[in-house]
C-alpha positions as CSV (number, residue, x, y, z in Angstrom):
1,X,1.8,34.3,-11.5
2,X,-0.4,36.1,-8.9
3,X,0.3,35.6,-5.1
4,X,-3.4,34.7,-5.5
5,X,-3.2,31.9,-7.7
6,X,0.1,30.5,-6.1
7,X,-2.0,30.3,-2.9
8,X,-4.5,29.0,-4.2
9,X,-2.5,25.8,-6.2
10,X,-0.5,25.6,-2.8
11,X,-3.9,24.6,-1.1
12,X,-4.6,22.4,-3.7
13,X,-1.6,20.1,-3.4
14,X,-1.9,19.8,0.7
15,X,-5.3,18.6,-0.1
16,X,-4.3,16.3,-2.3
17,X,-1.6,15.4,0.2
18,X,-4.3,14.8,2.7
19,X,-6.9,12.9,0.5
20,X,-5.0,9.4,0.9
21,X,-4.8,8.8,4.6
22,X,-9.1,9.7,4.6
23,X,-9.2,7.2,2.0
24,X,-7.5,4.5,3.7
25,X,-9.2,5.2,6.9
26,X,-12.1,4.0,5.5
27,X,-10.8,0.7,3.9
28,X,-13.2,-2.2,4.8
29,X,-10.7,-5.2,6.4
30,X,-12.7,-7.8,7.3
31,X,-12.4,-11.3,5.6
32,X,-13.6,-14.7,5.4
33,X,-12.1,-17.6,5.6
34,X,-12.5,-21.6,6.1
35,X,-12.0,-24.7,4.6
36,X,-13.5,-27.7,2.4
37,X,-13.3,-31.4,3.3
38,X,-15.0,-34.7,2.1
39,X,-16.6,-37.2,4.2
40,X,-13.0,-38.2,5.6
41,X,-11.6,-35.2,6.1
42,X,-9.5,-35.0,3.5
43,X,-8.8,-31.4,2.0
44,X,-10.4,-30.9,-1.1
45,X,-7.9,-28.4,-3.3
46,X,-10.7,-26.7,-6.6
47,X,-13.8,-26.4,-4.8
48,X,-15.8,-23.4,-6.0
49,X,-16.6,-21.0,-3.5
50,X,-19.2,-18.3,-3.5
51,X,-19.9,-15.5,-1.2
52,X,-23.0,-13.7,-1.5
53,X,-25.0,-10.7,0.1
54,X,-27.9,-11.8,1.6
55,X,-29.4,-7.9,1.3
56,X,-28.3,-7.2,-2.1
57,X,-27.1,-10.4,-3.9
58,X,-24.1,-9.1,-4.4
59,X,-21.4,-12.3,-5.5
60,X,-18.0,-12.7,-5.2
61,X,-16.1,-16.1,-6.5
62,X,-12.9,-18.1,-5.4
63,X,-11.5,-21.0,-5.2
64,X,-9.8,-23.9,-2.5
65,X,-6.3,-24.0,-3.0
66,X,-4.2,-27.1,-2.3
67,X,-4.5,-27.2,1.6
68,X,-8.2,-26.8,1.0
69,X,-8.5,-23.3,2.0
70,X,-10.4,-20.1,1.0
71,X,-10.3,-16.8,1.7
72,X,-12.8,-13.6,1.0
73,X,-10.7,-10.3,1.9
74,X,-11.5,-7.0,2.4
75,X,-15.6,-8.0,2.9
76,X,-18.2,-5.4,3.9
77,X,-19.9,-5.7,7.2
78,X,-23.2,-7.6,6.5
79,X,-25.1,-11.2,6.4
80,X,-23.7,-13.7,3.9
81,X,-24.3,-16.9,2.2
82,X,-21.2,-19.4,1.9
83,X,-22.1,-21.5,-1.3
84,X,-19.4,-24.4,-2.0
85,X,-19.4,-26.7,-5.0
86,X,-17.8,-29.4,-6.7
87,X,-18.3,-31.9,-9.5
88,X,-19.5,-35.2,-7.9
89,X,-20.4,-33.2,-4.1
90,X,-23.5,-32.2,-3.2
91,X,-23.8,-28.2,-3.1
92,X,-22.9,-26.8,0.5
93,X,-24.9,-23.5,1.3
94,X,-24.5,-22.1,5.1
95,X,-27.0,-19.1,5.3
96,X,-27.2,-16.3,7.9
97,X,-23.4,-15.9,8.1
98,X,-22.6,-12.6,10.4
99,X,-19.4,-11.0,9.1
100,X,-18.9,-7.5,11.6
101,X,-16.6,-4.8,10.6
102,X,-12.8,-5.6,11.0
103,X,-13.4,-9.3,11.9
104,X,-11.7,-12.0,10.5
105,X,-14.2,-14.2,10.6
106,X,-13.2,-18.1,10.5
107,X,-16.5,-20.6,9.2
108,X,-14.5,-23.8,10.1
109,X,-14.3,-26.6,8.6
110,X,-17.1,-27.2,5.2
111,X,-17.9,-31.0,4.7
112,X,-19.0,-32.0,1.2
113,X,-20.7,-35.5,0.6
114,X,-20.7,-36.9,-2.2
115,X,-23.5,-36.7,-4.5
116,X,-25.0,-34.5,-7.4
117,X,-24.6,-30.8,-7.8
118,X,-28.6,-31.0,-7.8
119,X,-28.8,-31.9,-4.0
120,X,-27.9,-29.0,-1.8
121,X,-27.3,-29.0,1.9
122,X,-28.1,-26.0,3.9
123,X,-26.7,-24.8,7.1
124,X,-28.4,-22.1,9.0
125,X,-25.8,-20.4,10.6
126,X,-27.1,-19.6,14.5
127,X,-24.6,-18.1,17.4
128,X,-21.1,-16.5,17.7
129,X,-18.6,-18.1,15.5
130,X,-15.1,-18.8,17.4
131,X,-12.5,-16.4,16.4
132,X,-9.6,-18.8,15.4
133,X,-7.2,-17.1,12.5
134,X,-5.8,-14.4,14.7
135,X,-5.4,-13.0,18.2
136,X,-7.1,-9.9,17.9
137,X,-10.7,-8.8,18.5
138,X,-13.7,-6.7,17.5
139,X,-17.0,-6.6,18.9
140,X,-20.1,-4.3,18.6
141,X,-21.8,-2.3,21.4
142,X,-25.2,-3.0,20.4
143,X,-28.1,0.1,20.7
144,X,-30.0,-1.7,23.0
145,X,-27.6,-2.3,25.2
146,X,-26.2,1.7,25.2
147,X,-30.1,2.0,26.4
148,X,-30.4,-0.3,29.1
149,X,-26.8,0.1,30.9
150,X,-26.8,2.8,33.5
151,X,-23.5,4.9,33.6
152,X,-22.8,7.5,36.1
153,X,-21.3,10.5,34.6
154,X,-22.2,9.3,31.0
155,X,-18.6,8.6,29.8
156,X,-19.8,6.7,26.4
157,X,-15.7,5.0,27.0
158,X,-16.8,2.9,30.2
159,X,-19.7,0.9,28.3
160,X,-16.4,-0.9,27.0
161,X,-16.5,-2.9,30.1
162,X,-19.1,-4.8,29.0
163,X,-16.9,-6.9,26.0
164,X,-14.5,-9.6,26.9
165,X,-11.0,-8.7,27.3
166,X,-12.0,-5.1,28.8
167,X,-11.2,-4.4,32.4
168,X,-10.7,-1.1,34.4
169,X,-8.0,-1.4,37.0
170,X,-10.8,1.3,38.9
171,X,-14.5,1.0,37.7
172,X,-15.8,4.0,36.8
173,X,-18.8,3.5,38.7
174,X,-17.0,2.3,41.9
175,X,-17.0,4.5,45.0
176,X,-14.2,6.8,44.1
177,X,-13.9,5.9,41.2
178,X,-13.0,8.3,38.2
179,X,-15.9,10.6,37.2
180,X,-14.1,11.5,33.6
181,X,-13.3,9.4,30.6
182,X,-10.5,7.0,31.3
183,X,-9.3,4.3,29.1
184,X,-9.5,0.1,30.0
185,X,-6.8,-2.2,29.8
186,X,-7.8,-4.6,27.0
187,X,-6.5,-8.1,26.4
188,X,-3.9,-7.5,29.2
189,X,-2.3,-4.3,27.3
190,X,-1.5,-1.2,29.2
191,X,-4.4,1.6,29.1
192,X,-2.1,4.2,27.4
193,X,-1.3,1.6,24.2
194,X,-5.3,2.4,23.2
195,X,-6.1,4.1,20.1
196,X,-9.1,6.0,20.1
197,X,-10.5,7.1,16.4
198,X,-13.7,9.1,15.7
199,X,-14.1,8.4,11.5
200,X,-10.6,6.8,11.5
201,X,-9.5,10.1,12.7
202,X,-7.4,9.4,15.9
203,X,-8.4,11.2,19.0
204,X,-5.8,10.6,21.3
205,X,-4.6,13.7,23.6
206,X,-1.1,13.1,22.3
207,X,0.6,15.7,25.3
208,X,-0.6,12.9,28.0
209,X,1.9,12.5,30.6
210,X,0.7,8.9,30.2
211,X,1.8,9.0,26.6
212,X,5.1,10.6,26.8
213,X,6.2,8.6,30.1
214,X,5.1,5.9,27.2
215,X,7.6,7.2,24.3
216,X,10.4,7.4,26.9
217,X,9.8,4.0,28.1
218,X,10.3,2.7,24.3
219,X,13.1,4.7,23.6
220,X,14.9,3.8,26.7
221,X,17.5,0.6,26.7
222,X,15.5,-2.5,27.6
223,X,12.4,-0.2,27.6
224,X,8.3,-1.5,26.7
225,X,7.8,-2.5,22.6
């Protein structure tokens, strides 16, 4: 065998090496979940539950188990329709449901009454739904907003400010504050725990003397998890 063709097999396999993580980068993670009750808030275990894609009808189909709950994982970003139905309830349809990237996105509690499958009640979802299956957070800076917000030395990083759970112990647009790209504490972490990714590539300048005071700290007795 050629040194030619043994280099060229060798860059074959480290591709194939790297092709997995690129993959899962790009995994979708959001979900939806909730749960169906009658007129007394009881649980009702069997209810069939569609999701549906408000742009391209796409459907997917499950079912309430015994506690009464469903749950759609790994959903696209997009608008949905949450369809629920039962023999002897009127169908349940809540339009304009929002589901953002990497959300897991709660619609509460879904009351059926009873009635025919032929009635349908329809819910129009409006406003920001309450984010109660977990403690983390996503949110989405919004073009218009990247428009209208003046920042002074056009670090793209400082527009984090303007979500909930973002603070900078200095603003960035404070007298003397920091002209370069520096990194908020969010929900009360420490600034250097931040992951930054650019296409689920991480970014992060891993010789930091923030980071390795970090990696010391956690490999210290008694040191930061």
């Amino acid at each position: 065998m050629s040194v030619l063709i043994r280099r060229v097999i060798h860059v074959a396999i480290l591709t194939l090496a790297v092709a997995p993580p690129a993959a899962l980068a790009q995994s979708v993670s959001a979900s939806v979940a909730g749960t169906v009750v009658d007129q007394t808030r009881q649980v009702i275990p069997g209810a069939n539950v569609t999701l549906i894609s408000e742009l391209t009808s796409d459907m997917r189909a499950t079912t309430t188990n015994e506690a009464g709950v469903f749950v759609f994982s790994a959903v696209r970003p997009g608008t949905y329709t949450v369809r629920v139905e039962l023999t002897g309830f009127t169908t349940f349809e809540r339009k304009n449901t929002v589901v953002p990237a990497n959300e897991q996105l709660s619609v509460g509690a879904i009351q059926l009454n009873v009635g025919s499958l032929s009635e349908t009640v329809t819910l129009v979802a409006s406003g920001t739904p309450v984010q109660t299956l977990s403690s983390e957070r996503s949110a989405l800076i919004t073009s218009n907003q990247i428009q209208n917000i003046a920042d002074r030395g056009r670090d793209v990083v400082s527009l984090l400010r303007v979500l909930p759970g973002v603070a900078y112990q200095t603003p960035t647009d404070s007298p003397g504050g920091n002209f370069g790209t520096t990194t908020p504490n969010i929900n009360g972490n420490r600034a250097t725990w931040n992951t930054m990714t650019v296409d689920g590539v991480v970014g992060n300048d891993l010789g930091s003397p923030q980071l390795d005071q970090l990696r010391r700290d956690r490999r210290s007795p008694g040191g930061a998890q």
